[in-house]
C-alpha positions as semicolon CSV with decimal commas, in nm:
position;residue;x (nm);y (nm);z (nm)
1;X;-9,222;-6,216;11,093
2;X;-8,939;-6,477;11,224
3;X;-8,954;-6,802;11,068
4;X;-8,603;-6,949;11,117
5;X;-8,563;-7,100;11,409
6;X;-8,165;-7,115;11,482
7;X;-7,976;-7,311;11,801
8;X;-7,799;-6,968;11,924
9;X;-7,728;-7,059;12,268
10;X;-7,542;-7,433;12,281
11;X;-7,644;-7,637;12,661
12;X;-7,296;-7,570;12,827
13;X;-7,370;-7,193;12,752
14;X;-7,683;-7,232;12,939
15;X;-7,620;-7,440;13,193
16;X;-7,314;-7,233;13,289
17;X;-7,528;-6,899;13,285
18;X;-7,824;-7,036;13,513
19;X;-7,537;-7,191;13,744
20;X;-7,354;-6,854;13,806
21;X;-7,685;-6,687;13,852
22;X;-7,782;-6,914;14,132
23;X;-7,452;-6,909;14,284
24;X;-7,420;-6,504;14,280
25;X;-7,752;-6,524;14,452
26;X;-7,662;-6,777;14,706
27;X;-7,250;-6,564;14,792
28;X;-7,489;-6,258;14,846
29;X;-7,769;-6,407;15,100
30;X;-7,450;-6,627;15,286
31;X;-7,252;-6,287;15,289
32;X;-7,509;-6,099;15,483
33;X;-7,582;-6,367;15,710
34;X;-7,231;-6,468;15,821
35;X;-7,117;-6,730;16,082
36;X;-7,181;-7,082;16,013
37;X;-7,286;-6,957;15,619
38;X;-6,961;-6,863;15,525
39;X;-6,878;-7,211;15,510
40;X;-7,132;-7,189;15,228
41;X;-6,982;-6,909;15,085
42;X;-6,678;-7,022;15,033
43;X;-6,815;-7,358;14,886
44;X;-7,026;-7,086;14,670
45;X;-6,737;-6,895;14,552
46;X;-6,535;-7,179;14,409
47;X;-6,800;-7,338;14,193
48;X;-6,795;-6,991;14,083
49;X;-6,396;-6,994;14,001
50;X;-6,432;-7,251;13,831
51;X;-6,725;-7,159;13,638
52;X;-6,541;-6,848;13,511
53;X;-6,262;-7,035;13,410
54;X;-6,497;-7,253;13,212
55;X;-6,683;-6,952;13,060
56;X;-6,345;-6,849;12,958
57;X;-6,240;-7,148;12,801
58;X;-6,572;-7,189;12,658
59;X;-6,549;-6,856;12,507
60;X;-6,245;-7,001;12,280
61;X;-6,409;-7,351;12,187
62;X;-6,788;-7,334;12,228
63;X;-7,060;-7,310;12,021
64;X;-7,076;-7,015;11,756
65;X;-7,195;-6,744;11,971
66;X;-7,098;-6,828;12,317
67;X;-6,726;-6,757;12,089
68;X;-6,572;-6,430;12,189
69;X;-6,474;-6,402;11,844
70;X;-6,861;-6,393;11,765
71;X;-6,972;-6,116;11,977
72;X;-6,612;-5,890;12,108
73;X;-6,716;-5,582;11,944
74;X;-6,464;-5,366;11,729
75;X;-6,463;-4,950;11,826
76;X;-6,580;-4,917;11,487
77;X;-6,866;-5,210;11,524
78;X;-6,980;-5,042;11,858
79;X;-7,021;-4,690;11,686
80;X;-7,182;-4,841;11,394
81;X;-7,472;-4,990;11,637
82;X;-7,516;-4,686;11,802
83;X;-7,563;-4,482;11,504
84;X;-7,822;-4,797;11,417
85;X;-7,669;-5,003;11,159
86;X;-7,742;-5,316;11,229
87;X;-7,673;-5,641;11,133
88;X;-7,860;-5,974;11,103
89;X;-7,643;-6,065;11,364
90;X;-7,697;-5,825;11,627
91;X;-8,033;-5,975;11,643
92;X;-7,874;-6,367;11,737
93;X;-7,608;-6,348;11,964
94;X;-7,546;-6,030;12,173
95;X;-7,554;-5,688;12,022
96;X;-7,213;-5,446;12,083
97;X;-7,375;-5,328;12,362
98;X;-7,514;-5,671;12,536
99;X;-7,124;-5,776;12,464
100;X;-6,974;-5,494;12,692
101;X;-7,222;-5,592;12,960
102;X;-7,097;-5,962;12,947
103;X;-6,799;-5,861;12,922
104;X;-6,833;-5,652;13,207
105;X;-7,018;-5,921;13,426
106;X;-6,734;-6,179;13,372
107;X;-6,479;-5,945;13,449
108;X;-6,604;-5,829;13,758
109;X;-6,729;-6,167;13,902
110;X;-6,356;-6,281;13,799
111;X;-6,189;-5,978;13,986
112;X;-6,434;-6,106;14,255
113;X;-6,446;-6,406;14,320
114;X;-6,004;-6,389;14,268
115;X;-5,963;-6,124;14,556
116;X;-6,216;-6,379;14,791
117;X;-5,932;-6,613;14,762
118;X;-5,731;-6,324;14,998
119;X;-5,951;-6,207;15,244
120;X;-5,914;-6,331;15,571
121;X;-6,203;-6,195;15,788
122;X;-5,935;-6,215;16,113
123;X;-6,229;-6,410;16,239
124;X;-6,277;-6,732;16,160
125;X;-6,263;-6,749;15,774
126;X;-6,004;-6,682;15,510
127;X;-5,921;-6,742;15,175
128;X;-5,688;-7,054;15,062
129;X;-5,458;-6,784;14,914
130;X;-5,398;-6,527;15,187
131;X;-5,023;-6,763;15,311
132;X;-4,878;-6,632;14,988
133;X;-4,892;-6,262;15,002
134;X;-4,810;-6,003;15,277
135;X;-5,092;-5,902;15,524
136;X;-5,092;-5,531;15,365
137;X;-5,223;-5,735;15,010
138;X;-5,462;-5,981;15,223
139;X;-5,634;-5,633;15,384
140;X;-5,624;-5,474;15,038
141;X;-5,772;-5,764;14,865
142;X;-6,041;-5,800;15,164
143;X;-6,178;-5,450;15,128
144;X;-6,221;-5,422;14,745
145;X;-6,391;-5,800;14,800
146;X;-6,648;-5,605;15,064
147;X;-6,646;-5,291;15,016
148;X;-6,624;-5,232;14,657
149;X;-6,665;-5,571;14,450
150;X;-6,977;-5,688;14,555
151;X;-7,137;-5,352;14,466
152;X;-7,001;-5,330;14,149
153;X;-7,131;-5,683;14,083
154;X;-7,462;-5,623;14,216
155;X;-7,452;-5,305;13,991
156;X;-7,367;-5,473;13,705
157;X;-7,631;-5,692;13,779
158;X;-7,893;-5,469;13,835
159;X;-7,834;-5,297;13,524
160;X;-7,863;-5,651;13,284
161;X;-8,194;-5,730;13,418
162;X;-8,303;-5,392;13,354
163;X;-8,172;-5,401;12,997
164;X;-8,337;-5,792;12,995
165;X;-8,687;-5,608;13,051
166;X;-8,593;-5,312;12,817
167;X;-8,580;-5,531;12,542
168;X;-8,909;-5,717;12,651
169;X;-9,097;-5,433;12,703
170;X;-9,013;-5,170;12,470
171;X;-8,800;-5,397;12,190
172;X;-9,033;-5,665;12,227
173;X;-8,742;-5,927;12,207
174;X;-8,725;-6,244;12,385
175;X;-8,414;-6,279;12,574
176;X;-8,475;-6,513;12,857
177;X;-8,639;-6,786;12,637
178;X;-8,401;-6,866;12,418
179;X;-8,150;-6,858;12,713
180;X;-8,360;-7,114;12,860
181;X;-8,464;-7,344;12,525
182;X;-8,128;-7,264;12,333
183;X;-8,283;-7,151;12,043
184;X;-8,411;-6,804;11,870
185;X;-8,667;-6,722;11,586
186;X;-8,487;-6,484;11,370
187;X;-8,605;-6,361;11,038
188;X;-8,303;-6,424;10,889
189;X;-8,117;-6,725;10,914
190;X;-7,762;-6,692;11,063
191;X;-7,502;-6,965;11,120
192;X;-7,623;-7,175;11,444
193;X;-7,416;-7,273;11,732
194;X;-7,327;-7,644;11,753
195;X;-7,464;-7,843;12,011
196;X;-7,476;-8,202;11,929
197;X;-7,323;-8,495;12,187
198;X;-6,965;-8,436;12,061
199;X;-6,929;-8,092;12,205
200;X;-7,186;-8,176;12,493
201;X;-6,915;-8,430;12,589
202;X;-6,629;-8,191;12,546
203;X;-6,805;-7,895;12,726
204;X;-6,830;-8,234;13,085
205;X;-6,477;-8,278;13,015
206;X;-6,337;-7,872;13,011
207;X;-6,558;-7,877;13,292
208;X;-6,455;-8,119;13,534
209;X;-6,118;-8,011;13,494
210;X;-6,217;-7,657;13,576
211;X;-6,366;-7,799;13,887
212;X;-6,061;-8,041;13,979
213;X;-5,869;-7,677;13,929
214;X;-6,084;-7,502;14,193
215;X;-6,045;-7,834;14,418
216;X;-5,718;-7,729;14,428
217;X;-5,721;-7,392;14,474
218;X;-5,932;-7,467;14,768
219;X;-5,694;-7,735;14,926
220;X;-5,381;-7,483;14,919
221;X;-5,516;-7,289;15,223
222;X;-5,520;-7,637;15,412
């Protein structure tokens, strides 16, 4: 039975995660209804920019296991977890496999939200970025953003809630919970992730700047 209780995911990893899920749900409803919501989806789509850019950042300084270094699997670490050797901490942070899906979800929201800045709708609405490339790049940019990055977010999507209730329902592990409280009952104890006011403090400061980044972004198509 678990009896360590162990901080695993640090409030700037949470807040972050929650934040990007609401947004991805708000880009998608505001993409299918158009008109006036695009204004909404472009508002949308640069809190996501610069919540990526946080995540990255975060992903260098954060708490233990929102660290890349914690959870980046090796070839040889992958293989080893699919042949089912396991380590103690497989079971805190995210497994091999959880890692390639995160990885996989940043990526593609990056590559996303990135080629938004480009499109230009010929309508009414286009990115802040489209003035500094040729029109053959802003059309190129527009149809992966419609036609093939939004499904392969949505995809990618799809498939971590359905890993979310595989683990619930057949591995009988908790992984929205701790996602929502920050911390995990593990049976044995594993370094935690710090989470005190100091890196609280830096986490508001990496972020604002993030956001005074996408400010800008967003002011170059004025």
């Amino acid at each position: 039975m678990p009896h360590h209780t162990i901080r695993i995911w640090d409030l700037p990893t949470r807040l972050f995660h929650w934040l990007l899920a609401a947004c991805i749900v708000g880009l998608v409803v505001t993409a299918k209804v158009g008109g006036n919501a695009m204004v909404w989806h472009f508002r949308l789509g640069y809190v996501v920019l610069a919540l990526v850019v946080f995540r990255l950042v975060w992903g260098v300084i954060g708490g233990r296991w929102s660290r890349f270094a914690s959870f980046v699997p090796t070839p040889g670490r992958l293989l080893g977890y699919l042949r089912g050797d396991t380590r103690p901490q497989d079971k805190a942070g995210h497994n091999p496999l959880g890692a390639l899906s995160v990885l996989a979800l940043l990526g593609v929201t990056a590559a996303q939200v990135s080629s938004g800045l480009f499109t230009d709708d010929e309508i009414a609405f286009a990115g802040p970025l489209t003035r500094f490339v040729s029109g053959e790049l802003v059309s190129q940019f527009t149809t992966y953003h419609k036609a093939i990055g939004q499904y392969l977010l949505l995809g990618l999507v799809a498939l971590h809630l359905l890993a979310i209730a595989f683990y619930a329902v057949v591995k009988k592990e908790r992984l929205v919970g701790p996602m929502l409280e920050g911390d995990k009952q593990l049976e044995a104890s594993v370094e935690p992730s710090r989470d005190g006011v100091a890196q609280r403090g830096l986490a508001l400061a990496v972020a604002l700047a993030c956001a005074a980044l996408a400010w800008w972004v967003s002011s170059l198509g004025a």
